[in-house]
C-alpha positions in Angstrom: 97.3 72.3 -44.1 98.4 69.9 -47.2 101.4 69.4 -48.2 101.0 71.3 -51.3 100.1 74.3 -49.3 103.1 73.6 -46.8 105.3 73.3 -49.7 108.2 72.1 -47.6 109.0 68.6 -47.2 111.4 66.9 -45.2 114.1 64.4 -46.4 115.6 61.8 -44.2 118.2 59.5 -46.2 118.4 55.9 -44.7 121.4 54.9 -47.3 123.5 54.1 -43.4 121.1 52.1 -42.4 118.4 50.6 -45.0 121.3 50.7 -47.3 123.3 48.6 -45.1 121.4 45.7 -46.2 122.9 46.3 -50.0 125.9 46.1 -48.5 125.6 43.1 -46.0 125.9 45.2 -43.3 129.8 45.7 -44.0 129.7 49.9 -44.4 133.4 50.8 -42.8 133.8 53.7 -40.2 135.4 55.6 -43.6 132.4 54.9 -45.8 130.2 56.6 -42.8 132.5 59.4 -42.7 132.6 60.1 -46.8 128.4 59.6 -47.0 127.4 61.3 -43.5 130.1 64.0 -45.1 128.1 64.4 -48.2 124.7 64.1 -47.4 125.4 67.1 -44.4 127.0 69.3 -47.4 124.0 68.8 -49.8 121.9 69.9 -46.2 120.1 66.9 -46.0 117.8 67.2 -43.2 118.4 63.8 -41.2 120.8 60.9 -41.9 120.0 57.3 -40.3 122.7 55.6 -39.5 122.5 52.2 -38.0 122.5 48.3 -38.4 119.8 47.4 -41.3 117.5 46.2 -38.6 118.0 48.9 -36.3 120.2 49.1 -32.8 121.1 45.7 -31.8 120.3 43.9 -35.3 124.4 42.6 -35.3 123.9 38.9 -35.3 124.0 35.4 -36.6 120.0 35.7 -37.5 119.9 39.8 -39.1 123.9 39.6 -40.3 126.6 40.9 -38.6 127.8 44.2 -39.0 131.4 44.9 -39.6 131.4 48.0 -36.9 129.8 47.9 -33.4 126.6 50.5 -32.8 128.7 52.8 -30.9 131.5 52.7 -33.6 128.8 53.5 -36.2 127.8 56.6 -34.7 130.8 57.7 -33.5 132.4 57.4 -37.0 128.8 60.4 -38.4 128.7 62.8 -36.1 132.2 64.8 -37.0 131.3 64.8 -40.3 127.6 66.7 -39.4 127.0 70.6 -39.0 123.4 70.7 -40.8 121.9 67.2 -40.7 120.5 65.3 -37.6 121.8 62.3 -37.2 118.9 59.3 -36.9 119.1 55.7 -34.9 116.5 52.9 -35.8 115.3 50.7 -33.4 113.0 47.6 -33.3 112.0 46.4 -29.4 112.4 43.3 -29.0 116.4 43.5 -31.0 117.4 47.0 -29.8 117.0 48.2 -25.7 116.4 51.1 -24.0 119.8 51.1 -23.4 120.7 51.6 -26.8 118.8 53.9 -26.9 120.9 56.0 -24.2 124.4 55.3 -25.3 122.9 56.7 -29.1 122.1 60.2 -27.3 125.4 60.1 -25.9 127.1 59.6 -29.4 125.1 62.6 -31.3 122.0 60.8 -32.1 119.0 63.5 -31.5 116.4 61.4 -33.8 115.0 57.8 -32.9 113.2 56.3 -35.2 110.8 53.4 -33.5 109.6 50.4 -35.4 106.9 47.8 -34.5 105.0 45.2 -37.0 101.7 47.4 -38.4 99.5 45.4 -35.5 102.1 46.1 -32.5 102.3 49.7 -31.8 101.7 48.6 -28.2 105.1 47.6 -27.6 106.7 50.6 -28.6 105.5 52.4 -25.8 108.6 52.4 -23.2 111.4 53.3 -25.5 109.4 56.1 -27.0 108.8 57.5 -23.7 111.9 57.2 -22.6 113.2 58.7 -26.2 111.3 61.8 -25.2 112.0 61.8 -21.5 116.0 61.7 -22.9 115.9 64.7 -25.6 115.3 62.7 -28.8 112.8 63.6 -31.4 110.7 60.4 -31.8 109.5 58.8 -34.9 107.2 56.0 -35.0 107.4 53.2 -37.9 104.5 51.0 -38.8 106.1 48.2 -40.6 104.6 46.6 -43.4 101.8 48.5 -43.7 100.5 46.7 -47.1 98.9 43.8 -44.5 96.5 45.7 -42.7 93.6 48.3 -43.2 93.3 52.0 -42.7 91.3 51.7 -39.7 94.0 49.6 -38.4 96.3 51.8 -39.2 95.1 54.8 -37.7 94.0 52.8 -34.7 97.8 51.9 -33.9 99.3 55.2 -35.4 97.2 57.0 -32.7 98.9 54.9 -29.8 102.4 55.9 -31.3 100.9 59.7 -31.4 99.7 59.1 -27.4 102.9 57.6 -26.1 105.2 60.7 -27.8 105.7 60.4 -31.7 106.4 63.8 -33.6 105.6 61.4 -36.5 104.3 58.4 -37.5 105.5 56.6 -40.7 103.2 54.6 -43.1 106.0 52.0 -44.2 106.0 49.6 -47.3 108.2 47.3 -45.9 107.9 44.7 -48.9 107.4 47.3 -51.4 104.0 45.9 -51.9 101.6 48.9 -52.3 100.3 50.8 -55.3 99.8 54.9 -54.9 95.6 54.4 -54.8 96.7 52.4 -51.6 99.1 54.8 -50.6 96.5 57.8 -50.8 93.9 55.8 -48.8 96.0 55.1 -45.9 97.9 58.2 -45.8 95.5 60.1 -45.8 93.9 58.2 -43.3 96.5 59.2 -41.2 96.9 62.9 -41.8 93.0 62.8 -40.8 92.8 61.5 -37.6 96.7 62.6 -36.2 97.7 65.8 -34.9 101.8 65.1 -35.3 102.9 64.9 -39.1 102.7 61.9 -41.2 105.9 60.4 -43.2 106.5 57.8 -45.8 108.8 54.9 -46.5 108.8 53.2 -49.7 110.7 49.8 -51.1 111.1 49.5 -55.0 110.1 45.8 -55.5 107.3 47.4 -57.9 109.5 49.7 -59.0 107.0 52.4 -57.1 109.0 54.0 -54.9 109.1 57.2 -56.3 105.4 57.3 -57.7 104.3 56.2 -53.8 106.5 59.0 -52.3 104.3 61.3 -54.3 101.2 60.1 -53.3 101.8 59.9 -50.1 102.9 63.9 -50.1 99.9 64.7 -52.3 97.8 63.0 -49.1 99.4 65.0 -46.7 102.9 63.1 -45.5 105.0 66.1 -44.6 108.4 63.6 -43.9 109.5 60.9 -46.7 112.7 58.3 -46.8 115.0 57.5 -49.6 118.4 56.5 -49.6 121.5 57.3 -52.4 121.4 55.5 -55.2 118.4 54.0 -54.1 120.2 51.4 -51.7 118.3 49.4 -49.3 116.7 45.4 -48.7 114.8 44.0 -51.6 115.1 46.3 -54.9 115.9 49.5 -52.4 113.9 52.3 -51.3 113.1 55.7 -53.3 116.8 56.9 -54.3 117.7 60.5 -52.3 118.6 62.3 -55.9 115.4 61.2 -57.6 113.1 62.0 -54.9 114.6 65.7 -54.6 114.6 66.1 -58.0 111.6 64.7 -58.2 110.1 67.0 -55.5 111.5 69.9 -57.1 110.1 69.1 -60.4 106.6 68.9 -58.4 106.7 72.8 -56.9 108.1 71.7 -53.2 111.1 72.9 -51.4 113.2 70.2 -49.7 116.3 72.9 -49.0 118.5 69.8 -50.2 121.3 70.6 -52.9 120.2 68.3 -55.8 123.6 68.5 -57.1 125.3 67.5 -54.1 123.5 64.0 -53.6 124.0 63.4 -57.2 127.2 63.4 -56.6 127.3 61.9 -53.6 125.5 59.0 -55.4 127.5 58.2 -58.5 130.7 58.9 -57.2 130.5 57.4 -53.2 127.4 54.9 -52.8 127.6 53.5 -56.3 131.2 52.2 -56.4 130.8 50.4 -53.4 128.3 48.0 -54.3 129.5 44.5 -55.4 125.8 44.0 -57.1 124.1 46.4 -59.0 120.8 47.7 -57.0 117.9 46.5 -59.1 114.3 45.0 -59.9 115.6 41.5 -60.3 113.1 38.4 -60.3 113.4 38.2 -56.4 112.7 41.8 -55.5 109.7 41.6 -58.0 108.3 38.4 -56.1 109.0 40.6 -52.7 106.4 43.3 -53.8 104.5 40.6 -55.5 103.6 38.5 -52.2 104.2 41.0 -50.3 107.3 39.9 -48.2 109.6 42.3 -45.9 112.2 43.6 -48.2 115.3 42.4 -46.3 114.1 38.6 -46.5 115.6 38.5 -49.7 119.2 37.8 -49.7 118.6 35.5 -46.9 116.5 34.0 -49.5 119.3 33.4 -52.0 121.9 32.0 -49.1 119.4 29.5 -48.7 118.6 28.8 -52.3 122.4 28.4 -53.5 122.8 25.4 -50.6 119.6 23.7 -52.2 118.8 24.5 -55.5 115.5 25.8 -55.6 113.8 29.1 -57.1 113.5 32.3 -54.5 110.5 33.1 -56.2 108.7 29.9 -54.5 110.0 30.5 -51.4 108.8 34.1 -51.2 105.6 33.6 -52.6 105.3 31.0 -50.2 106.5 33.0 -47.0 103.9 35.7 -48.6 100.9 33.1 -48.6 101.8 32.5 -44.6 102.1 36.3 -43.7 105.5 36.3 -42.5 106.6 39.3 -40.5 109.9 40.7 -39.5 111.9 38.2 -37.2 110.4 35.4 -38.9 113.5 35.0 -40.6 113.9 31.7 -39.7 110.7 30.5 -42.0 112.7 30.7 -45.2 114.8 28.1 -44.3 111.5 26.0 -43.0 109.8 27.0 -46.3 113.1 26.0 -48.1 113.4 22.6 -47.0 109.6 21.8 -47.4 109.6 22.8 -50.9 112.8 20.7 -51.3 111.0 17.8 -49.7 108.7 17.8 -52.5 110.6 18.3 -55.3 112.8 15.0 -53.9 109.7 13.5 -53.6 108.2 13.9 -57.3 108.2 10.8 -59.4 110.4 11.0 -62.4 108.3 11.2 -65.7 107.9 8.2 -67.5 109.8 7.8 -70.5 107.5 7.3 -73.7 108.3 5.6 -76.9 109.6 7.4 -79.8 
């Protein structure tokens, strides 16, 4: 059945933990109440709330996060009579015992997420997701760097070890909706489970990719309020459901509600406007995960340099997620040269 024909589509809003990255990680137990508050009363179907880089991610590489995992979730689930309340987690920073003490706070969604090539690893924590009562959703991160067949070859191992969904995810906001189409429907092809969608804005496509990927069949897509989220944010809640609307399917979200809970929670708590800035174009340009970027500009305020080199660099070398530490190796080779260029010659009036 398409999605057309389905007509329902399912919203989960990542502003708690996506967002988190707008924010440096610094959301307060109070800002999780007022937003985990909203998005429940506007009916939301799932709210994510977690570090930006899932369970675990507080630390000196990711950024630390002003509340603990526990104190994150503890802080939703009083707020929540209609939405499920989501956890991220990447193996390899989160454990299978974060997994557990989520359950016990109120999480009942886990949302697993491996590199687009390492769907292999994912295996024991979404077994064990399963085996503890959570529904289990599988991410393929920055799924601009490899094929369909790819795809489909590693979405079929998240389908095999328990996912009730497996994600196509523009990490770096990179694709175009042909693209989106192609591998999306690639998907919806060769899976039994449904199919979901995360976009990034760095093209400022996050919206027009959400579509595509419904029109070929994703049942499940992300956004976040006011579009928050690493790089130029993802596909903003209020815009995608009114979008959706405006397209002939149901979501059961109140539009109202998470326009409201946009302009008048998330939006006065950001210190910098959420935008398509040079940086978060070069992101989707080169094709670089989203949240590399303001680790990008700590580095380029110590030494002077333009982000856009660096990312376009770190997109030449295929960086992945974790490789955080290559902007400051890219940084101080690019520095190297630019010491190292001889100063033009004068010439003679």
């Amino acid at each position: 059945m398409s999605a057309k024909e389905q007509k329902h589509i399912r919203v989960i809003d990542t502003t708690l933990r996506d967002g988190s990255h707008s924010v440096s990680h610094q959301f307060s137990a109070d800002d999780i109440r007022r937003i985990t508050g909203a998005l429940d009363r506007a009916r939301v179907d799932t709210v994510e709330v977690t570090h930006g880089d899932g369970l675990g991610g507080s630390s000196i590489q990711y950024g630390p996060s002003r509340l603990s995992d526990r104190e994150m979730l503890q802080a939703a689930p009083p707020e929540m009579s209609h939405s499920k309340l989501a956890v991220l987690l990447l193996p390899g920073i989160g454990v299978q015992e974060d997994l557990e003490m989520a359950y016990e706070e109120g999480a009942r969604v886990a949302r697993i997420a491996t590199h687009v090539t390492e769907a292999d690893i994912s295996e024991q924590h979404m077994k064990l997701a399963r085996q503890i009562g959570l529904e289990v959703i599988g991410f393929l991160m920055l799924s601009h760097m490899e094929g369909a067949d790819k795809i489909v070859e590693q979405a079929r191992l998240m389908e095999s070890y328990g996912a009730n969904v497996v994600y196509v995810v523009d990490s770096a906001g990179a694709m175009v909706p042909d693209e989106v189409r192609q591998k999306v429907g690639a998907l919806r092809g060769a899976l039994g489970c449904h199919v979901g969608f995360h976009a990034h804005n760095n093209l400022g496509l996050a919206i027009g990719n959400s579509l595509a990927a419904i029109e070929s069949g994703a049942t499940v897509v992300d956004g976040s309020l006011a579009g928050l989220g690493a790089g130029a944010g993802n596909a903003a809640t209020e815009v995608l459901v009114a979008a959706l609307e405006k397209s002939g399917y149901e979501t059961g979200v109140d539009l109202y509600g998470v326009m409201d809970a946009a302009e008048e929670i998330v939006r006065p708590m950001l210190k910098r406007p959420q935008m398509i800035d040079k940086g978060a174009l070069s992101l989707g340009y080169a094709g670089v995960y989203s949240s590399f970027l303001l680790h990008t500009f700590r580095v380029v305020e110590k030494l002077g340099l333009d982000p856009r080199d660096i990312l376009i660099e770190l997109g030449r070398r295929r960086v992945v997620g974790g490789q955080e530490d290559m902007i400051m190796e890219v940084a101080m080779e690019l520095k190297r040269r630019r010491d190292q260029r001889p100063e033009p010659e004068e010439t003679a009036p």
